[in-house]
N, CA, C and O atoms as CSV, one atom per row, in Angstrom:
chain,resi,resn,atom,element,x,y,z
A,1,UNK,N,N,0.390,-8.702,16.891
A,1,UNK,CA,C,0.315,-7.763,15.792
A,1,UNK,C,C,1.730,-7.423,15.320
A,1,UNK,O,O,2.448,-6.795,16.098
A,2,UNK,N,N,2.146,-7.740,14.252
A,2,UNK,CA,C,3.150,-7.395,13.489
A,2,UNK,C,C,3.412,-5.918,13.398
A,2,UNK,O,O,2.572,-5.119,12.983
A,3,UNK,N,N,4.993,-5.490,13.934
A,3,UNK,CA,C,5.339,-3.966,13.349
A,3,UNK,C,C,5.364,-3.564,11.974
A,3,UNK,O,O,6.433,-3.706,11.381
A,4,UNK,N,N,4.021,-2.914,11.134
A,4,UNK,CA,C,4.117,-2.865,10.396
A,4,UNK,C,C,2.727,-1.407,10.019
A,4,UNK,O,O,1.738,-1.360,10.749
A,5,UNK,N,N,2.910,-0.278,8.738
A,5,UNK,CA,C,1.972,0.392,8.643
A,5,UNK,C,C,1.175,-0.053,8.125
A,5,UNK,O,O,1.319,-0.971,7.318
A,6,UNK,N,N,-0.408,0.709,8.584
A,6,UNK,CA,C,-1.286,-0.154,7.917
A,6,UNK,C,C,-1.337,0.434,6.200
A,6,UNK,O,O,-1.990,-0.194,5.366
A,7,UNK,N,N,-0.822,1.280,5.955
A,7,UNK,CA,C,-0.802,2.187,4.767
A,7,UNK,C,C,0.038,1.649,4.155
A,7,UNK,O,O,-0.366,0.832,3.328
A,8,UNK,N,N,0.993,1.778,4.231
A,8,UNK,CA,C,2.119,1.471,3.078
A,8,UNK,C,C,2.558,0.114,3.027
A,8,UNK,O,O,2.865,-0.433,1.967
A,9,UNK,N,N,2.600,-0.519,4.288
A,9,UNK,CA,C,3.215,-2.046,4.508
A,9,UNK,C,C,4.607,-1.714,5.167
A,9,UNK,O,O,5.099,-2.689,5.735
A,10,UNK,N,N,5.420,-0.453,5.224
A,10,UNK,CA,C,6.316,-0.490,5.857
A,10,UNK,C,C,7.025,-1.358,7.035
A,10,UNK,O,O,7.090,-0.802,8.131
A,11,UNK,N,N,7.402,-2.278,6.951
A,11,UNK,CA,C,8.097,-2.786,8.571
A,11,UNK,C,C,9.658,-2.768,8.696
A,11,UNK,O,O,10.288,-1.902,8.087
A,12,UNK,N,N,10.271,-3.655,9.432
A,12,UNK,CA,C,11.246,-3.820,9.996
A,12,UNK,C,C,11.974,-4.510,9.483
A,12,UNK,O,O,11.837,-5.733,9.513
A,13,UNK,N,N,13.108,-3.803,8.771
A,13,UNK,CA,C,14.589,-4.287,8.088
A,13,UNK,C,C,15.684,-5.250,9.225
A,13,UNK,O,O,15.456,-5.097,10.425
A,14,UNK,N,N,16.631,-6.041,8.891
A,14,UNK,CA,C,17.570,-6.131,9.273
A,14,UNK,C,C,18.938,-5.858,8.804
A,14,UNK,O,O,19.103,-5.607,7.610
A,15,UNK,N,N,19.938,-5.879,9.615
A,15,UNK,CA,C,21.499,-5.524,9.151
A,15,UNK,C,C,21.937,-5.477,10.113
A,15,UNK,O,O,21.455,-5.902,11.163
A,16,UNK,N,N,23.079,-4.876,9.928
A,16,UNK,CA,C,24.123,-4.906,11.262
A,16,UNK,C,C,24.712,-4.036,11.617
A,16,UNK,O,O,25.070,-3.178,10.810
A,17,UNK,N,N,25.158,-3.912,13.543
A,17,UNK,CA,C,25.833,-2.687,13.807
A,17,UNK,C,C,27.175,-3.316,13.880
A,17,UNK,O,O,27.462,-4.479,14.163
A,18,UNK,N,N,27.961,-2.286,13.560
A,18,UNK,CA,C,29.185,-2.012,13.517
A,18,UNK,C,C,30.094,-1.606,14.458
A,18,UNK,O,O,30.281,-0.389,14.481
A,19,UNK,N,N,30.613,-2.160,15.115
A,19,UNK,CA,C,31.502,-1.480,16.055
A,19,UNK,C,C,32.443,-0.747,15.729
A,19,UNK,O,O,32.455,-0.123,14.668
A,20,UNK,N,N,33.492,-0.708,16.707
A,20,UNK,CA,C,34.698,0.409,16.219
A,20,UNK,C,C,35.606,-0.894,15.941
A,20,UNK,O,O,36.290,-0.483,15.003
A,21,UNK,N,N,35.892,-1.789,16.108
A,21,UNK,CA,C,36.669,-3.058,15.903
A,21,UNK,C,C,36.256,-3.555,14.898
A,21,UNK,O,O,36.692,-4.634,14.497
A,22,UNK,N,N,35.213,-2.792,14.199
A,22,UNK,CA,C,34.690,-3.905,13.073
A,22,UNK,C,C,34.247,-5.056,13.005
A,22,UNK,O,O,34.551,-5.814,12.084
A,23,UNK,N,N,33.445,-5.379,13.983
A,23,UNK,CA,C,32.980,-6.808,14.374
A,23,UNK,C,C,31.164,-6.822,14.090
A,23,UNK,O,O,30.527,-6.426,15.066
A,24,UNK,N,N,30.596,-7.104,13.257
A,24,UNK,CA,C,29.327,-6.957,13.242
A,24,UNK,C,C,28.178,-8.038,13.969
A,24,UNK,O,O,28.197,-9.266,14.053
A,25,UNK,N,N,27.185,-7.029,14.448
A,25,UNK,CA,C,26.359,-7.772,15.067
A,25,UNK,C,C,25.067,-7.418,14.612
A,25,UNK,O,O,25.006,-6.291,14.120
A,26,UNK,N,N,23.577,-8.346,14.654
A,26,UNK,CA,C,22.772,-8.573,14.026
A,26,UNK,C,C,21.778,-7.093,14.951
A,26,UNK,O,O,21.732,-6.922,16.169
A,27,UNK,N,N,21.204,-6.366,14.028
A,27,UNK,CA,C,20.060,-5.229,14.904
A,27,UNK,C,C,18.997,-5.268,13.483
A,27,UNK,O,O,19.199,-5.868,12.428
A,28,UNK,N,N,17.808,-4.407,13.872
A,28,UNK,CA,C,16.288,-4.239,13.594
A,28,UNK,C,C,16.560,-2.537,12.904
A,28,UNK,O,O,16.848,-1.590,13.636
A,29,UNK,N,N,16.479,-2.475,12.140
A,29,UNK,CA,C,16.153,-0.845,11.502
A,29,UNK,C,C,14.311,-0.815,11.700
A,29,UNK,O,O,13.632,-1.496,10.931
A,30,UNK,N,N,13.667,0.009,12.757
A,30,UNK,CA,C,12.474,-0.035,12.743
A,30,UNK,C,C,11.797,1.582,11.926
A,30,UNK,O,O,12.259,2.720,11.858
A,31,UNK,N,N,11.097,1.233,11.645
A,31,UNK,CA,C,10.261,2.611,11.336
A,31,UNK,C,C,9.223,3.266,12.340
A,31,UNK,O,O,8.369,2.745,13.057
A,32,UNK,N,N,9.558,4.473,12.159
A,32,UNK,CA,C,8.641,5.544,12.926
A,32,UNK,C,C,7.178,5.689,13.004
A,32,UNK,O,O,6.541,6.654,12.581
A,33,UNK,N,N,6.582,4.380,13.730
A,33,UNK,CA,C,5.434,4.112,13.483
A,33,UNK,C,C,4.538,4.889,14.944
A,33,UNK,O,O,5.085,5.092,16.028
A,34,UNK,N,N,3.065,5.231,14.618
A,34,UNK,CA,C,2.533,6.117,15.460
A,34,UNK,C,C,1.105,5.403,15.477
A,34,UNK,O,O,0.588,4.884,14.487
A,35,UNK,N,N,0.543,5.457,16.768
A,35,UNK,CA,C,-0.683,4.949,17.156
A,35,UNK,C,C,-1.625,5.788,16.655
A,35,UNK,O,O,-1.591,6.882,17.219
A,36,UNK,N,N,-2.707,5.664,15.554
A,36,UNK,CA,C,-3.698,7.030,15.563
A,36,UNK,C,C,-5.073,6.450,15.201
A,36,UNK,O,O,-5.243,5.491,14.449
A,37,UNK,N,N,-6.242,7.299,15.962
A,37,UNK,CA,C,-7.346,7.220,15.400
A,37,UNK,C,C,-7.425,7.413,13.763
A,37,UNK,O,O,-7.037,8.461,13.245
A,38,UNK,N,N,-7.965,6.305,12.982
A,38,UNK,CA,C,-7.806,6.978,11.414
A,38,UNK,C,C,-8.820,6.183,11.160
A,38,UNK,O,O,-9.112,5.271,11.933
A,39,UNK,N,N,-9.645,6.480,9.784
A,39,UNK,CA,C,-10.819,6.063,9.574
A,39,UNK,C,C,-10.230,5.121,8.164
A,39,UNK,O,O,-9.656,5.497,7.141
A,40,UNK,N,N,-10.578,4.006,8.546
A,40,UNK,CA,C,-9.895,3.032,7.764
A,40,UNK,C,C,-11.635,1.889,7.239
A,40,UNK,O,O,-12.300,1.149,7.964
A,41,UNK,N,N,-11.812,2.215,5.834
A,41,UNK,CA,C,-13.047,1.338,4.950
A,41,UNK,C,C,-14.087,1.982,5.687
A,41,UNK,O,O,-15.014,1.180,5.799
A,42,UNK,N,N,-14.415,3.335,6.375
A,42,UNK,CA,C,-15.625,3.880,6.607
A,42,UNK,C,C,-15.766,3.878,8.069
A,42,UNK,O,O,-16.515,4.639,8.682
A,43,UNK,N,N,-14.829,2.774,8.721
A,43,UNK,CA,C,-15.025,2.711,10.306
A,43,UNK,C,C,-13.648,3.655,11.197
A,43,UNK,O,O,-12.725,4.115,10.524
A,44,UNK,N,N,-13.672,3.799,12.350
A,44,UNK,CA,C,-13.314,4.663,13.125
A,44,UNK,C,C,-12.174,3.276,13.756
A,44,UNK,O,O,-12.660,2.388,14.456
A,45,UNK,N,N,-11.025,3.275,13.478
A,45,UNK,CA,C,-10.121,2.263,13.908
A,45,UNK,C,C,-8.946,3.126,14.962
A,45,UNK,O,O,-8.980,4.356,14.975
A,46,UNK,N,N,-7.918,2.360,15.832
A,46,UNK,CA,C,-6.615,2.742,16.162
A,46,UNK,C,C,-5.696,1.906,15.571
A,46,UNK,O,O,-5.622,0.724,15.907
A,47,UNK,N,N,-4.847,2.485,14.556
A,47,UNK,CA,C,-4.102,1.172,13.682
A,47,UNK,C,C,-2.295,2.297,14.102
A,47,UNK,O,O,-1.931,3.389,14.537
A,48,UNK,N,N,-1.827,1.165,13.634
A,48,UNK,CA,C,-0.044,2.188,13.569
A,48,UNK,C,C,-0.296,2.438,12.166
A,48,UNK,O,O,-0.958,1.858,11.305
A,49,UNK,N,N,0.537,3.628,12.196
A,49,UNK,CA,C,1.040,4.235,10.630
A,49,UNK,C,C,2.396,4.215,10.696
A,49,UNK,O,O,2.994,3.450,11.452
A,50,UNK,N,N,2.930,4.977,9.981
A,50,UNK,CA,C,4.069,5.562,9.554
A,50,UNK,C,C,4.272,7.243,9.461
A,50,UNK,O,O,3.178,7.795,9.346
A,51,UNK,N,N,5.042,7.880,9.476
A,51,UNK,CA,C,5.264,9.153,9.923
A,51,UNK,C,C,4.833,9.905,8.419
A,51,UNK,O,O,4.138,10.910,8.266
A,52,UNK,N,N,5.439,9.127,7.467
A,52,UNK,CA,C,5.867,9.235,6.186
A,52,UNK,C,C,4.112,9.322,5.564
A,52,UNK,O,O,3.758,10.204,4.781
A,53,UNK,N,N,3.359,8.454,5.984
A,53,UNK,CA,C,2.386,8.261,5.795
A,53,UNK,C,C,1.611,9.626,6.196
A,53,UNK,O,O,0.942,10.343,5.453
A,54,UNK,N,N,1.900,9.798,7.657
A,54,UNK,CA,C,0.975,10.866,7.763
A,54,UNK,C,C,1.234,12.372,7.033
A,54,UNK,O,O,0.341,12.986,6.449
A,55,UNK,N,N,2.536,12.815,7.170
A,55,UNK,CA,C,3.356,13.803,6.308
A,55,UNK,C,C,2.565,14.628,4.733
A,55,UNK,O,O,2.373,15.786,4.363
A,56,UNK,N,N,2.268,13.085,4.117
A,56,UNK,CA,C,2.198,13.235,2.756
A,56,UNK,C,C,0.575,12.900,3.082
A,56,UNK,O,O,0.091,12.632,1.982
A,57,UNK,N,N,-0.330,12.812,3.972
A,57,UNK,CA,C,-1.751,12.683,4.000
A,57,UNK,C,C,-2.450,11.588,3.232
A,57,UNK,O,O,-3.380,11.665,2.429
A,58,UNK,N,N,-1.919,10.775,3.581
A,58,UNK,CA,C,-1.919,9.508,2.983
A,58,UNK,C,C,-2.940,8.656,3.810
A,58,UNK,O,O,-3.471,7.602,3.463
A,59,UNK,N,N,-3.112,9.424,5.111
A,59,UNK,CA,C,-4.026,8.899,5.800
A,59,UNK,C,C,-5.423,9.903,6.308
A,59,UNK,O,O,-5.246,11.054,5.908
A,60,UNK,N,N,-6.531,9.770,6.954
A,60,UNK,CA,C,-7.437,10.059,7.059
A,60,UNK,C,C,-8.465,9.899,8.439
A,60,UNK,O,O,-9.388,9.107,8.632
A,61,UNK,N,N,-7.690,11.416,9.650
A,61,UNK,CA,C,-7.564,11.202,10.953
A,61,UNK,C,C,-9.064,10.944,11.277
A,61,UNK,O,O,-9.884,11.456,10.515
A,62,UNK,N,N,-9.421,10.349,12.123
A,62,UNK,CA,C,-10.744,10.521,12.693
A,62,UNK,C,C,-11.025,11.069,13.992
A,62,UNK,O,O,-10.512,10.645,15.028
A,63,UNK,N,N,-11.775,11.934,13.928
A,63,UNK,CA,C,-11.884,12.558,15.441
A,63,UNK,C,C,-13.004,12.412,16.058
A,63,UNK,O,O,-13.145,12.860,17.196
């Protein structure tokens, strides 16, 4: 399963860290993704979201 929300499509950037020498090396910018019961096309799923997602109620918890 790909890091990715099921809401928005959000995933995982690349770029680079920076040292203090200025020498760059290759890293992952990930997003703040969260495991949740959410009711996804009528059924009762556990999918990842996004934080951003849940914030703005973009999603639809199931309990």
């Amino acid at each position: 399963m790909s890091y990715k929300c099921v809401v928005c499509g959000k995933g995982s950037s690349s770029g680079n860290t920076i040292s203090h020498s200025h020498k760059a090396s290759k890293r992952l910018f990930r997003p703040n993704l969260q495991s949740l019961n959410i009711l996804l096309d009528g059924k009762k799923t556990r999918e990842y979201v996004c934080t951003s997602c849940i914030k703005s109620n973009k999603v639809k918890k199931a309990i």
